[in-house]
C-alpha positions as CSV (number, residue, x, y, z in Angstrom):
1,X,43.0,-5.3,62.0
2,X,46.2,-7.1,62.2
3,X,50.0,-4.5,62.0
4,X,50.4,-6.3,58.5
5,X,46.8,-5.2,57.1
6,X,47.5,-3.3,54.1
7,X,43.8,-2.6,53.2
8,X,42.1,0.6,53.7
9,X,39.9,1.2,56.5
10,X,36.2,0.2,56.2
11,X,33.7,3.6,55.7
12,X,31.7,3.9,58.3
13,X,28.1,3.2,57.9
14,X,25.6,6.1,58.5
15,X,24.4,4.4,61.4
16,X,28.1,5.0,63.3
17,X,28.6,8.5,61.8
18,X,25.8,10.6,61.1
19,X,26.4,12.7,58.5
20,X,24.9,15.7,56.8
21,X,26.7,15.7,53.6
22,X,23.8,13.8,51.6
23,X,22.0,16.7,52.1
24,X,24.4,19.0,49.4
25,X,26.0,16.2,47.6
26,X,23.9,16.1,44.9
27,X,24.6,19.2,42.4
28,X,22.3,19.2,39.3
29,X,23.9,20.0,36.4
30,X,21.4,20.1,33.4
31,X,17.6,19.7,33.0
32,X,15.6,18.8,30.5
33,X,11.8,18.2,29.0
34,X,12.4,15.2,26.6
35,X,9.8,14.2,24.5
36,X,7.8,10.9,25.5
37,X,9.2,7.8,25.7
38,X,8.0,4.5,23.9
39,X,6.5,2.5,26.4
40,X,9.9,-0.6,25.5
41,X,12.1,2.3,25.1
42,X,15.9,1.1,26.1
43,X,18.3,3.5,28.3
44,X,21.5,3.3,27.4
45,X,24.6,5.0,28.9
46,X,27.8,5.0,26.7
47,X,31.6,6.3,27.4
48,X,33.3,7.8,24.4
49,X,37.2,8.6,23.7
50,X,38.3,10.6,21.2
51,X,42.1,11.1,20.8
52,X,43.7,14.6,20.8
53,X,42.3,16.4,17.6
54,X,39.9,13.8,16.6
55,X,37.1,15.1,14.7
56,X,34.9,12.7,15.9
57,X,31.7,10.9,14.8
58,X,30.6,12.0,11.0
59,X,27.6,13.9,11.0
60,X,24.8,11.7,12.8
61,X,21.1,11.6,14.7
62,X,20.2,9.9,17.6
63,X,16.6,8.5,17.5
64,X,16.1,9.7,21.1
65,X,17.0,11.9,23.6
66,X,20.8,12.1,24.9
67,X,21.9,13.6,28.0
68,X,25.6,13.6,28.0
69,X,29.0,14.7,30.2
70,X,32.4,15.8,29.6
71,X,34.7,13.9,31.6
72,X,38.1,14.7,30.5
73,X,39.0,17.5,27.7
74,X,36.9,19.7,25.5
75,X,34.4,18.7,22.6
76,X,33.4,21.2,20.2
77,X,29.7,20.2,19.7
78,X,27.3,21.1,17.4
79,X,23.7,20.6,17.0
80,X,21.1,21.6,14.0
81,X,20.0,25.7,14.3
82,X,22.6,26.2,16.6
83,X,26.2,27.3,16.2
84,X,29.0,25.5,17.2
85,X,30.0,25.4,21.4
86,X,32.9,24.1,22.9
87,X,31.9,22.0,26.3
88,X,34.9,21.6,28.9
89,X,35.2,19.4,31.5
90,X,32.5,19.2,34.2
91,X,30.0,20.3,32.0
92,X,26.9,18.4,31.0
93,X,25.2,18.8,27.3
94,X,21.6,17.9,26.0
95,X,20.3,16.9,22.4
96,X,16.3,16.1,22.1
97,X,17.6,13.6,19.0
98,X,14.7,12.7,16.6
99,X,15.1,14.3,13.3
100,X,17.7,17.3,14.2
101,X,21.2,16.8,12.9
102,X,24.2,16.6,15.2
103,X,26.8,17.8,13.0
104,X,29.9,17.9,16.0
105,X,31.2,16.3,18.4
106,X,34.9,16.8,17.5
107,X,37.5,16.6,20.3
108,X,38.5,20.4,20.4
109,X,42.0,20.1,21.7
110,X,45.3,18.6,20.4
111,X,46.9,18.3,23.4
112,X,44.8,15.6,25.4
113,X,41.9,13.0,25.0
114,X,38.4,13.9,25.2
115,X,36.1,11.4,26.9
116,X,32.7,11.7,27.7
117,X,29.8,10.2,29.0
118,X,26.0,9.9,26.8
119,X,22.7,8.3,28.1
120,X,20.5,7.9,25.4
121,X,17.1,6.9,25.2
122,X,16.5,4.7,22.0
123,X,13.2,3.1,20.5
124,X,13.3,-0.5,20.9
125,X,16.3,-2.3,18.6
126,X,16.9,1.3,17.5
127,X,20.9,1.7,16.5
128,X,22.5,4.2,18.9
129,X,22.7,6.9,16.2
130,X,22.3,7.2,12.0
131,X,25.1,8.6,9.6
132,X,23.7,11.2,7.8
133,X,24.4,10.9,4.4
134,X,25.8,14.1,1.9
135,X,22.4,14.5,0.0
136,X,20.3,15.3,3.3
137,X,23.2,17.7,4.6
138,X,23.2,19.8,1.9
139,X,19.7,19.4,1.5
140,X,19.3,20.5,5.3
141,X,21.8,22.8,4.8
142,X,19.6,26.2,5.1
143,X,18.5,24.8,8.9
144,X,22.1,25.0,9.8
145,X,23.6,27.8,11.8
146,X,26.3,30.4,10.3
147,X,29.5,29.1,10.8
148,X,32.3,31.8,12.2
149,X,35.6,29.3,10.9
């Protein structure tokens, strides 16, 4: 490397420094039985930003199974028969999708972005998720936990 080189040095490959620290790098955060997967199902991971105090996506359903992770901020999230939860950075969050109703996923804080990561496994030319329109919400409405706000 030359005195005017400006780039960063090159990581060593495992071959010129052993290392160990494969063996507790990986940290599993969430786990999951999903149901069965169509045989041309698509996987599709998705980033989404929300500015401070954005309620987020209307009331919605994914058609599969979403495993998702809070980058930056806090979502208050809400699924079907459960009550609302708000997830902070660093954590992960799970939905089976299909028929249940995600009612939130509202950026809980006014003060920063929320951003967040989503894989989602979707039946073949599937849309990502379906609005849920005000007829099936307040028909659905007896499946929905007791709200506390």
């Amino acid at each position: 490397m030359s005195q005017h080189d400006d780039s960063p040095p090159r990581p060593a490959t495992f071959r010129e420094h052993p290392s160990e620290a494969w063996k507790t790098a990986v940290s599993v955060l969430d786990e999951a039985r999903p149901p069965a997967f169509p045989e041309d199902a698509r996987i599709v991971t998705a980033r989404v930003e929300y500015p401070p105090g954005d309620p987020g996506t209307p009331p919605h359903r994914h058609f599969g199974p979403v495993f998702g992770y809070v980058l930056e901020g806090e979502m208050l999230y809400e699924l079907e028969g459960e009550p609302p939860r708000v997830i902070r950075a660093g954590e992960p969050f799970w939905e089976p999708g299909g028929d249940l109703i995600h009612y939130q996923d509202a950026n809980h804080r006014t003060d920063m972005p929320l951003r967040f990561l989503a894989t989602l496994v979707c039946p073949p030319d599937a849309p990502l998720l379906e609005l849920v329109d005000d007829q099936e919400l307040e028909r659905r409405a007896p499946h929905r936990a007791p709200r506390t706000d």
